[in-house]
C-alpha positions as CSV (number, residue, x, y, z in Angstrom):
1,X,0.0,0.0,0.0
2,X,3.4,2.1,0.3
3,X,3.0,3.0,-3.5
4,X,-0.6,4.0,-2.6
5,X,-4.7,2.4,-3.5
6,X,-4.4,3.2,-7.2
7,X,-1.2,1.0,-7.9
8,X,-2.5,-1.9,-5.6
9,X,-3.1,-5.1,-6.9
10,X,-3.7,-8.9,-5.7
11,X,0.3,-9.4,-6.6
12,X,1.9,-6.5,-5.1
13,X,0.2,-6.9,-1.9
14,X,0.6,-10.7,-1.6
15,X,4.4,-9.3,-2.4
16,X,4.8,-7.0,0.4
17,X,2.6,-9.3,3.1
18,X,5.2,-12.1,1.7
19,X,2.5,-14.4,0.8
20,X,1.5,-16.5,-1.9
21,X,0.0,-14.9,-4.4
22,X,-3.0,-17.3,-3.7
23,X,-3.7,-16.2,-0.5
24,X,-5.0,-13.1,-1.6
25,X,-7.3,-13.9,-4.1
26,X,-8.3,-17.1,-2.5
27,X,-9.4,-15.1,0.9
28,X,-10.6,-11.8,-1.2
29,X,-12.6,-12.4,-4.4
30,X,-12.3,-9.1,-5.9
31,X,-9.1,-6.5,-5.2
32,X,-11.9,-4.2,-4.4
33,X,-12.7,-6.4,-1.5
34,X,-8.7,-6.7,-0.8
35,X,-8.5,-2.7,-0.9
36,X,-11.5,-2.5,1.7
37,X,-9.7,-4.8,4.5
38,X,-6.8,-2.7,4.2
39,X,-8.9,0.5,4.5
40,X,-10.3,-0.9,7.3
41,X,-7.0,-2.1,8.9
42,X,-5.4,1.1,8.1
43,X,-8.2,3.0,9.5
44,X,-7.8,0.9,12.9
45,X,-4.1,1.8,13.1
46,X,-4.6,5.1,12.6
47,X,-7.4,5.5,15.2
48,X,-4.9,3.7,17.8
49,X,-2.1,5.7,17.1
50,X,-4.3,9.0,17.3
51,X,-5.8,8.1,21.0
52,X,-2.0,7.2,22.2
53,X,-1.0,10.9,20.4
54,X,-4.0,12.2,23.0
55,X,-3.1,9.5,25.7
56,X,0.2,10.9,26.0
57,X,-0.3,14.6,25.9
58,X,-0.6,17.3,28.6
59,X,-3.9,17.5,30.2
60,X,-3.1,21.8,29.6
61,X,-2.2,22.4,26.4
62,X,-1.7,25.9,24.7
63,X,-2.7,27.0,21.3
64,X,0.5,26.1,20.4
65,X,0.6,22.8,21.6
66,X,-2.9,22.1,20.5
67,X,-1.7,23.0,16.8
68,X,1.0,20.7,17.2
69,X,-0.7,17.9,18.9
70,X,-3.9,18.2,16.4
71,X,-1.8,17.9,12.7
72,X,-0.7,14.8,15.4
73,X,-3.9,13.2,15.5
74,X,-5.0,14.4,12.3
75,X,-3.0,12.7,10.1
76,X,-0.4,11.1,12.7
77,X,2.3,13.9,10.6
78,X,4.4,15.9,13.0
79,X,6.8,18.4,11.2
80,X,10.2,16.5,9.9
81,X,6.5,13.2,9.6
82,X,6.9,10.9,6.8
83,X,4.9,12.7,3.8
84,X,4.1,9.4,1.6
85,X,2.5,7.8,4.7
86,X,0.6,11.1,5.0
87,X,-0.2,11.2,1.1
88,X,-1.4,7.4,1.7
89,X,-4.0,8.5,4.5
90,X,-5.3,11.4,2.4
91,X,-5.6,9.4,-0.9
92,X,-8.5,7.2,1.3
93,X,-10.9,10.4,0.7
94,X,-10.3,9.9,-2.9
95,X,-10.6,6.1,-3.0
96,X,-13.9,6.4,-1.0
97,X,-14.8,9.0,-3.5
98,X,-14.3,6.0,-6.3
99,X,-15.8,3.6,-4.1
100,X,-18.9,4.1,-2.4
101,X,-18.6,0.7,-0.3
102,X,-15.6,2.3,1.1
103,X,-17.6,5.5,2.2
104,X,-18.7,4.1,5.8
105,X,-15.4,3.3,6.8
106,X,-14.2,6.4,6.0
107,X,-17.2,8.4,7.7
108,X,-16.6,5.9,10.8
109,X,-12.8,7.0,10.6
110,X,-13.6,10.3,11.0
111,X,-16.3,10.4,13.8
112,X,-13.9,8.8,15.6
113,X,-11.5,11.9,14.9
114,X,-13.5,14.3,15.4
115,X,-14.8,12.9,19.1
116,X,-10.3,12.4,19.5
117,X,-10.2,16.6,18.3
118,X,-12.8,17.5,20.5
119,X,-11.2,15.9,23.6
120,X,-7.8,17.6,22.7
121,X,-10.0,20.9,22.5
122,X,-11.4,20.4,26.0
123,X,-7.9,21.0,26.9
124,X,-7.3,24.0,25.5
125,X,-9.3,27.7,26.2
126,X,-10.3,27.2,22.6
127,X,-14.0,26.6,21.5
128,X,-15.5,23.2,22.6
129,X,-18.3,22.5,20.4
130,X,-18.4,19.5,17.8
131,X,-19.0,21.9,14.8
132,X,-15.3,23.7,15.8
133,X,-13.8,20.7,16.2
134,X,-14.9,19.4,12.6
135,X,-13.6,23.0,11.4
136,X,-10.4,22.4,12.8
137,X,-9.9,18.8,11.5
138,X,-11.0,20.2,7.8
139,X,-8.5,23.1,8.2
140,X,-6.0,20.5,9.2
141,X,-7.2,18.3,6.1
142,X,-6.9,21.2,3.8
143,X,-3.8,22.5,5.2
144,X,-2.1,19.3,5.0
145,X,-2.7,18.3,1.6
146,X,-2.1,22.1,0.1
147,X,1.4,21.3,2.2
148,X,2.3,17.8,0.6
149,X,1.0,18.9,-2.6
150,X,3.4,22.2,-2.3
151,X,6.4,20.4,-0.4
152,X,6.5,23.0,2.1
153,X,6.3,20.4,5.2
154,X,4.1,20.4,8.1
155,X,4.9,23.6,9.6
156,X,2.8,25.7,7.3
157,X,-0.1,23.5,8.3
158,X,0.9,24.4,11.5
159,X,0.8,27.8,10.9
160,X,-2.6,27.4,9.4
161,X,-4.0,26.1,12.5
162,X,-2.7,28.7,15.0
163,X,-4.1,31.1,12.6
164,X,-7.0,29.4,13.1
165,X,-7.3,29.2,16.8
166,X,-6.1,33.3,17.2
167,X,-9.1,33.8,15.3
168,X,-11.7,31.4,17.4
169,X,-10.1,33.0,20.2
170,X,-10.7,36.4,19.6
């Protein structure tokens, strides 16, 4: 999945998971179904390593911090954060876009987010309300794709977000 959804097939998977070839087709009758598991695994990583982000941080955080620690649980992409890993979690929009059988994971995915954002907020003086925190995760989004796109790194995004939260803040 390194080389992302669109170059994925039955053979370069069973490649990478060192398997017989057979093992992927014989378990997953269509690569669409193949490309779904690993959504869905993916997604369940991702989730885990966003609540041990939050697990770990301070219970006071300031708008700094809370930048920081949301591009963390966003898309798990610190500055200096490996960008095809991030380009691999952002190209799931676009495959659910293609896919509509992929759309509840994705939706599921980001509930979970959201409810993860919101806590983070409820350390902060920031706004507190699931509408901000859905703001703040699509500024993130945007700001993090306009970075990887431009190859100006996750400090910009950063940037983005603090801007952000000066303005929520008055």
């Amino acid at each position: 999945m390194e080389a992302g959804f669109a170059r994925a097939t039955h053979r370069s998977i069973a490649r990478r998971a060192d398997l017989p070839l057979a093992s992927t087709t014989y378990y997953f009758a269509s690569l669409e179904a193949l490309l779904g598991a690993a959504l869905e695994e993916l997604a369940r990583r991702w989730s885990a390593a966003a609540r041990q982000a939050l697990d770990r941080a301070p219970q006071r955080l300031t708008a700094d911090q809370c930048a920081s620690l949301t591009l963390d649980l966003v898309a798990l992409a610190p500055a200096g954060g490996d960008s095809a890993a991030t380009t691999l979690l952002y190209e799931r929009y676009l495959e659910a876009a293609r896919h509509p059988h992929l759309r509840p994971l994705v939706r599921a995915y980001d509930r979970d987010l959201d409810a993860l954002v919101l806590e983070l907020l409820g350390r902060t003086d920031l706004p507190r309300t699931e509408a901000f925190a859905r703001v703040v995760v699509a500024t993130a989004d945007g700001a993090l794709v306009r970075s990887l796109a431009e190859g100006v790194g996750a400090d910009v995004a950063r940037q983005t977000l603090r801007t952000l939260f000066d303005h929520a803040t008055g």
